[in-house]
SERO-4910 file (N, C-alpha, C, O; in steps of 0.05 Angstrom, whole numbers):
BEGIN
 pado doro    nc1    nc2    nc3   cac1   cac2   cac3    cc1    cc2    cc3    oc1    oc2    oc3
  Unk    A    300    340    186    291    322    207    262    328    212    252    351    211
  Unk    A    246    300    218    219    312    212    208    321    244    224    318    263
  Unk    A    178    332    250    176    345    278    172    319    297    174    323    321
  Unk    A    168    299    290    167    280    307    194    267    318    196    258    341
  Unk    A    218    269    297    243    264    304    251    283    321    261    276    342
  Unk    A    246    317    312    254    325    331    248    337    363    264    349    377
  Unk    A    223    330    370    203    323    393    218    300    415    220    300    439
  Unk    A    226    279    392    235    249    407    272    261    418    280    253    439
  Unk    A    282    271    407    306    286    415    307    304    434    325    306    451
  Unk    A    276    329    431    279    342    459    275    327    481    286    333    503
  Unk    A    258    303    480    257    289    510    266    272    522    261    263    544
  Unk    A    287    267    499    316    246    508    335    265    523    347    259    543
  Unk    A    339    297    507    353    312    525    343    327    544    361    338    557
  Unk    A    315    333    555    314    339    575    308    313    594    291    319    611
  Unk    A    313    297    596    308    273    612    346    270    627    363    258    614
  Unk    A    350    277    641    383    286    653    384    253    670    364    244    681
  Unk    A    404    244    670    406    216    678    388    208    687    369    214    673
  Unk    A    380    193    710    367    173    721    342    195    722    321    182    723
  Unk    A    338    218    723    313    236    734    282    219    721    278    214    697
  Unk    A    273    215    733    245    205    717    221    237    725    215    249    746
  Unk    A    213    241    693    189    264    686    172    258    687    170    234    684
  Unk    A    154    268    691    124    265    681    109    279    656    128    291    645
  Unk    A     96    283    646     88    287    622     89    312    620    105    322    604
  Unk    A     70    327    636     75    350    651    105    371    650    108    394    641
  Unk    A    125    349    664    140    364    670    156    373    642    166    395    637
  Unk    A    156    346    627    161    350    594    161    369    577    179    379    563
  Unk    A    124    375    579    121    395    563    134    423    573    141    442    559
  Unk    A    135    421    602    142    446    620    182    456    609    194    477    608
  Unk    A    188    430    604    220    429    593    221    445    571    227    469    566
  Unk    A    212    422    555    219    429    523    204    448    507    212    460    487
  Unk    A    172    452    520    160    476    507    149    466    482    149    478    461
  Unk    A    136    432    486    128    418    464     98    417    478     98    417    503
  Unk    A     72    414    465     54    401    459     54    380    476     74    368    480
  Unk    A     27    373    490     26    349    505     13    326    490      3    307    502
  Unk    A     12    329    459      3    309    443     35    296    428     42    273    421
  Unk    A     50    321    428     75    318    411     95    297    436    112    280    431
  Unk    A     85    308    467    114    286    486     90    265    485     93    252    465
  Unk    A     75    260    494     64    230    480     61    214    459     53    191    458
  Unk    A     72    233    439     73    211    414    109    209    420    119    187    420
  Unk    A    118    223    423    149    221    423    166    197    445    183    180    440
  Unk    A    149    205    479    153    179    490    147    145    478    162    126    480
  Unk    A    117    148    463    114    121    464    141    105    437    153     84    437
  Unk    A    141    130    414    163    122    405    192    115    410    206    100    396
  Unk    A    200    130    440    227    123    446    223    101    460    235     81    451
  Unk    A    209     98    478    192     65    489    200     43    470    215     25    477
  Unk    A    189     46    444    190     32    412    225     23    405    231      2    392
  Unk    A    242     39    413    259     47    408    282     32    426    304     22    421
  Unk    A    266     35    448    286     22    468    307     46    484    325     38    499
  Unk    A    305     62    482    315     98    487    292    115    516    295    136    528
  Unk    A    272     98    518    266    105    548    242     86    543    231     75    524
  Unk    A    241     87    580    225     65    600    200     88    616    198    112    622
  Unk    A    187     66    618    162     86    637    163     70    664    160     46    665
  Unk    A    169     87    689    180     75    712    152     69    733    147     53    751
  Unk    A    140     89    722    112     90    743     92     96    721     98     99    698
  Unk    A     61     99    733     48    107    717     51    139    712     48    154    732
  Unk    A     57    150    686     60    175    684     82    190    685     84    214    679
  Unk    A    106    168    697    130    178    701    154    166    678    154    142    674
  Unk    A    173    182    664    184    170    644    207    179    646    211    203    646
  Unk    A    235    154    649    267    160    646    276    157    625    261    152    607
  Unk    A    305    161    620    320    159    593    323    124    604    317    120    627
  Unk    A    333     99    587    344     78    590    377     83    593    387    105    595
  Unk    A    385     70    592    433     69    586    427     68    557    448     77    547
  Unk    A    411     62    538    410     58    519    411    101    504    423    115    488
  Unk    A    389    101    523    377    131    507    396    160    521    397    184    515
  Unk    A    406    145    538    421    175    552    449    170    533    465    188    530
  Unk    A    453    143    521    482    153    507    472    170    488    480    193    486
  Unk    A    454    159    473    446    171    447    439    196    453    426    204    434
  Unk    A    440    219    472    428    238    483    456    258    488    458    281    481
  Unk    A    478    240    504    499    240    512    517    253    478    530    274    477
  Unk    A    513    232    455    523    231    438    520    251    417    537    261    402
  Unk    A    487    254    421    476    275    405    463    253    381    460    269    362
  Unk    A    458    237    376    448    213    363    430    222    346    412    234    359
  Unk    A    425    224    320    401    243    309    379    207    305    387    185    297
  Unk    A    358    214    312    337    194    311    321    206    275    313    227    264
  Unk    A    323    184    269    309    178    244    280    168    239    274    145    247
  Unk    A    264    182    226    246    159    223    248    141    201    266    143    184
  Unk    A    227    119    200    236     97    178    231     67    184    214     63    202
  Unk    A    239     51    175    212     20    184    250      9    203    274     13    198
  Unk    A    234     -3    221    244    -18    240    235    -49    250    212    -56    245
  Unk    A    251    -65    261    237    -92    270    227   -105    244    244   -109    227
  Unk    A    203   -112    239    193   -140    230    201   -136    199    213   -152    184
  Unk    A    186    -99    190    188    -90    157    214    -92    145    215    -90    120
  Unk    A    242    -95    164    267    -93    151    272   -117    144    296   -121    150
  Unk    A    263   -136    135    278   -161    129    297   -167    101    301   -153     82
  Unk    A    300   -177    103    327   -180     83    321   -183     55    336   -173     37
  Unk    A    300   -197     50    276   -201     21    251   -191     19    231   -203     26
  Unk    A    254   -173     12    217   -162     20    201   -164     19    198   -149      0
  Unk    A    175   -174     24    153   -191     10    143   -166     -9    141   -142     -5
  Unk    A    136   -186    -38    124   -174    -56    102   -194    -67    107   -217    -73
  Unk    A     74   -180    -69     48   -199    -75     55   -196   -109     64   -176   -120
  Unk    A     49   -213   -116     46   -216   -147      0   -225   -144    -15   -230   -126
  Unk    A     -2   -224   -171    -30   -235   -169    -24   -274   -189    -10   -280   -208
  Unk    A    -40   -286   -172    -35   -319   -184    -35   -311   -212    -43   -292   -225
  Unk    A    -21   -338   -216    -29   -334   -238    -37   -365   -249    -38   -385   -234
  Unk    A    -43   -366   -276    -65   -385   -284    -58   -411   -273    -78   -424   -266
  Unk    A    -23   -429   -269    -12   -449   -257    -24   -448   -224    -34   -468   -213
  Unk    A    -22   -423   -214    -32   -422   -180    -60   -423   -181    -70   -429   -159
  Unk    A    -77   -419   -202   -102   -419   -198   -113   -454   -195   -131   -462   -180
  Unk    A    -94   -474   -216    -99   -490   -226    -93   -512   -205   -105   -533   -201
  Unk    A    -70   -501   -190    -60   -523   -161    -82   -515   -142    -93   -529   -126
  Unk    A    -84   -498   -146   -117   -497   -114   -130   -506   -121   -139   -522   -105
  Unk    A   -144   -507   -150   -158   -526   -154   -163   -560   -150   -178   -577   -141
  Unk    A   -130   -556   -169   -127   -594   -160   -117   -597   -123   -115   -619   -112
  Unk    A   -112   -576   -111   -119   -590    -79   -141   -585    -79   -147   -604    -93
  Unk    A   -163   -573    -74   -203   -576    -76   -205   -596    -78   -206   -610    -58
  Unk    A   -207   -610   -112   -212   -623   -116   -202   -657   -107   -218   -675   -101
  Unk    A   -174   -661   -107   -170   -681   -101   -172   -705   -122   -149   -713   -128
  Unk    A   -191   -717   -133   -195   -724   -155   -208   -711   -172   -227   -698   -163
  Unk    A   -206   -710   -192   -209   -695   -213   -207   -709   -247   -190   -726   -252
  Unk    A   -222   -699   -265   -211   -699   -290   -203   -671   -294   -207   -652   -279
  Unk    A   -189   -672   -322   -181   -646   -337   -208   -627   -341   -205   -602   -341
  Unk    A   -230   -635   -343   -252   -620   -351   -264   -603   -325   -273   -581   -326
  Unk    A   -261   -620   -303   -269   -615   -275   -241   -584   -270   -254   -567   -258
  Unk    A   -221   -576   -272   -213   -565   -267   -210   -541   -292   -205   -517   -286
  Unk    A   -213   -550   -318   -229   -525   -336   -243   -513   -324   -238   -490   -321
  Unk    A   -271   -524   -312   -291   -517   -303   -298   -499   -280   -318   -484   -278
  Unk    A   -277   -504   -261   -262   -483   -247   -238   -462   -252   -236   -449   -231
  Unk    A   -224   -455   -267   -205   -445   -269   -214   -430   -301   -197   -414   -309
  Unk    A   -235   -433   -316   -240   -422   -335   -230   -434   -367   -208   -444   -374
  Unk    A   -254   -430   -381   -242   -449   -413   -218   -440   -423   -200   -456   -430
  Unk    A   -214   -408   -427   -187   -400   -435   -158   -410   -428   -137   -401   -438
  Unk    A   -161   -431   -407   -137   -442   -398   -133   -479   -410   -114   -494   -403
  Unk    A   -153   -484   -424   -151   -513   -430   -126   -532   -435   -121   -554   -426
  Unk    A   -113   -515   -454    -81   -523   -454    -72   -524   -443    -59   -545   -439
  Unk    A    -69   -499   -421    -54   -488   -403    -56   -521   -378    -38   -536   -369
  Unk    A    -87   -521   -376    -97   -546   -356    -76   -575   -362    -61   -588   -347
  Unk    A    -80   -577   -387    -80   -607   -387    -40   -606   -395    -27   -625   -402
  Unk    A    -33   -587   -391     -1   -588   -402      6   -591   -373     23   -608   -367
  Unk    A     -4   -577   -353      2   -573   -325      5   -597   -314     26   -607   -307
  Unk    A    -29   -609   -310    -33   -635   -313    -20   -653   -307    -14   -662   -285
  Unk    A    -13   -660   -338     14   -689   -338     40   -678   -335     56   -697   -336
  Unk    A     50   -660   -332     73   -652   -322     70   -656   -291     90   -667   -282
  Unk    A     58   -652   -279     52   -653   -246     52   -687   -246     68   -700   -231
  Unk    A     32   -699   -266     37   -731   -266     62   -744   -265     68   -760   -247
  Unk    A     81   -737   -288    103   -748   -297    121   -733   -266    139   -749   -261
  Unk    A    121   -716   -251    136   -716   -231    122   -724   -205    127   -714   -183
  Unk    A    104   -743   -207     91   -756   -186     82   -749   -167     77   -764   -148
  Unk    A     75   -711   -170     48   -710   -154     24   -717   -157     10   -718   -137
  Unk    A     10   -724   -187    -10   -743   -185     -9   -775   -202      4   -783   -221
  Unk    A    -24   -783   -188    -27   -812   -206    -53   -816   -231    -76   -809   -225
  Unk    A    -49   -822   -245    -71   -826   -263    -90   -853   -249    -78   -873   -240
  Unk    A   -118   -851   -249   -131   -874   -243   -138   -888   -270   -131   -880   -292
  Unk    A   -151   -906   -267   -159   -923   -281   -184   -910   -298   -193   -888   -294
  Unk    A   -191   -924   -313   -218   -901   -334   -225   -930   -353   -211   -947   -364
  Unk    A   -259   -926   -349   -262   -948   -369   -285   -932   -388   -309   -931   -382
  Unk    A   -276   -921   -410   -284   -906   -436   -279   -881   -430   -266   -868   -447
  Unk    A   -286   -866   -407   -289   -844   -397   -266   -827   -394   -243   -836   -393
  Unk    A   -271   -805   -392   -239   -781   -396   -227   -790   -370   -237   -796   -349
  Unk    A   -198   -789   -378   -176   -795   -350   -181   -790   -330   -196   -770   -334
  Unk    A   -181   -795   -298   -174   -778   -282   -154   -784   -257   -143   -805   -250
  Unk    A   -155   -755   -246   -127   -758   -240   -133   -760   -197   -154   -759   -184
  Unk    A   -105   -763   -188   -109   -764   -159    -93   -751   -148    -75   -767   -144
  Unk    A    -88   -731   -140    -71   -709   -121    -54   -741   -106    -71   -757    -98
  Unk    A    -27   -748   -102    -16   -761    -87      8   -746    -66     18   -757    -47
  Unk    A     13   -723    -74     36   -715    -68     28   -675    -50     48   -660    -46
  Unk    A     11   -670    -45      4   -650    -35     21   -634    -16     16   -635      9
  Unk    A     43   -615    -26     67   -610    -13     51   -580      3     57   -572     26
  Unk    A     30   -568    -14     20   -541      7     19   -528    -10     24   -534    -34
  Unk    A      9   -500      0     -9   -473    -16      3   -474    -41    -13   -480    -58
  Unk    A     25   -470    -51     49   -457    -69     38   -473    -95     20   -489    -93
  Unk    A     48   -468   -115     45   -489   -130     67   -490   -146     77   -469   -155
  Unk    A     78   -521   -151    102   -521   -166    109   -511   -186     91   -503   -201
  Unk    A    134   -508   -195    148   -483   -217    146   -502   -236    164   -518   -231
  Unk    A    134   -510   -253    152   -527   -284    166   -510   -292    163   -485   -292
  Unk    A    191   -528   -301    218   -517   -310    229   -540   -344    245   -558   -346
  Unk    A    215   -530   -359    217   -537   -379    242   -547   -397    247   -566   -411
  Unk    A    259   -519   -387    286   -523   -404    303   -551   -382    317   -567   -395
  Unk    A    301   -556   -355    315   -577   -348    297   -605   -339    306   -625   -329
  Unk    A    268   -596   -347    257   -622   -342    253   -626   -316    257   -648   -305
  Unk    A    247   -607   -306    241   -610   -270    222   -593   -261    215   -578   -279
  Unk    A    207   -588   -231    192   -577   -221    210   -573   -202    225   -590   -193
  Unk    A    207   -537   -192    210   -530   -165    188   -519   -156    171   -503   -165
  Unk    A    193   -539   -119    170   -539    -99    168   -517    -92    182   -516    -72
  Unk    A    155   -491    -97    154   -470    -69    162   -475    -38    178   -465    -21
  Unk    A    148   -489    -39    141   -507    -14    153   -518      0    153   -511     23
  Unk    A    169   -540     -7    193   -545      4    211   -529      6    218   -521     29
  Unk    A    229   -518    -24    246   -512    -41    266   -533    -48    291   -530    -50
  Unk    A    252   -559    -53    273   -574    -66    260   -575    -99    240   -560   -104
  Unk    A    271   -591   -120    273   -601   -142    259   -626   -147    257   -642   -128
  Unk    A    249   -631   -168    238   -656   -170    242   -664   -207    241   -647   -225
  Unk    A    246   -684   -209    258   -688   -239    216   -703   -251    198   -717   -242
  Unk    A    225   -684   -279    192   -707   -286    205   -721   -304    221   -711   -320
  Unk    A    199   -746   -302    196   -777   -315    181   -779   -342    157   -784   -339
  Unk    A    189   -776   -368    170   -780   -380    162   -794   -399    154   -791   -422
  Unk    A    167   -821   -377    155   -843   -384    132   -846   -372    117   -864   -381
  Unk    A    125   -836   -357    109   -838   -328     76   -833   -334     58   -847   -325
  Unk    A     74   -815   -349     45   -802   -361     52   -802   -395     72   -794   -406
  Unk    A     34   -812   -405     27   -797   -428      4   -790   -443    -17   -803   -447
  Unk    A     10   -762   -454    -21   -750   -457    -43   -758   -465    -63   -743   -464
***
């Protein structure tokens, strides 16, 4: 048990029912450090295992006298917001996420216009993305008279950028999390 766990335990058990201490009287109890019952109060505070009644004055809660009562060993360890059920994990973009911020920037765009941002080593990568995003009708192709295609963001679902899913012929939205089928009649290269 580490010294902070066991700090937060002497002042749950010297805190005797309803008695409210003072900081003072704390260290005078347990024979701890007046840095160690202040970090230990604000933790049981945290905890929900004691209340500060006045300024300077501190009780057990019904919560912290069972656990006191019980002998309850306090743990440390993530609590509240960090325990969630999926844990966030950052990946770094990658060349598809680079290529959807771009085409939201841009808005209209040709294929060259978003090379030009996102770097030449992705050219394929660009224009495969492209008409796949076309053929599932987030963008529309405009009109072009001699000049290279270009295209028009119509469908701007947010940050994420859609999954192509090759083997069933669909995009998933981050964003939403629905499905979208690409058409591929709709664009062609």
């Amino acid at each position: 048990m580490s010294g902070v766990a066991t700090a937060q335990m002497a002042v749950l058990s010297a805190l005797p029912g309803d008695a409210c201490f003072t900081a003072g009287e704390l260290e005078a109890v347990t024979g701890l450090a007046a840095d160690s019952i202040r970090h230990a109060c604000r933790a049981l505070v945290e905890r929900g295992m004691l209340q500060r009644r006045e300024r300077g004055c501190w009780a057990a809660t019904p919560e912290g006298q069972a656990a006191a009562v019980a002998g309850v060993a306090i743990i440390s360890g993530p609590r509240g917001r960090l325990t969630q059920e999926k844990p966030r994990t950052r990946r770094a973009p990658s060349g598809r996420d680079k290529i959807w911020r771009a085409i939201r920037a841009e808005r209209k765009f040709a294929i060259n216009d978003l090379v030009a941002l996102v770097g030449p080593e992705q050219v394929e990568n660009v224009k495969d993305y492209v008409f796949a995003l076309a053929r599932a009708g987030y963008l529309t192709r405009l009109r072009s008279k001699g000049r290279q295609s270009r295209f028009l963001l119509i469908d701007d679902t947010g940050p994420l950028a859609p999954v192509q899913r090759d083997a069933r012929k669909e995009f998933f939205d981050r964003n939403t999390g629905a499905t979208r089928p690409m058409n591929p009649e709709q664009v062609a290269p």
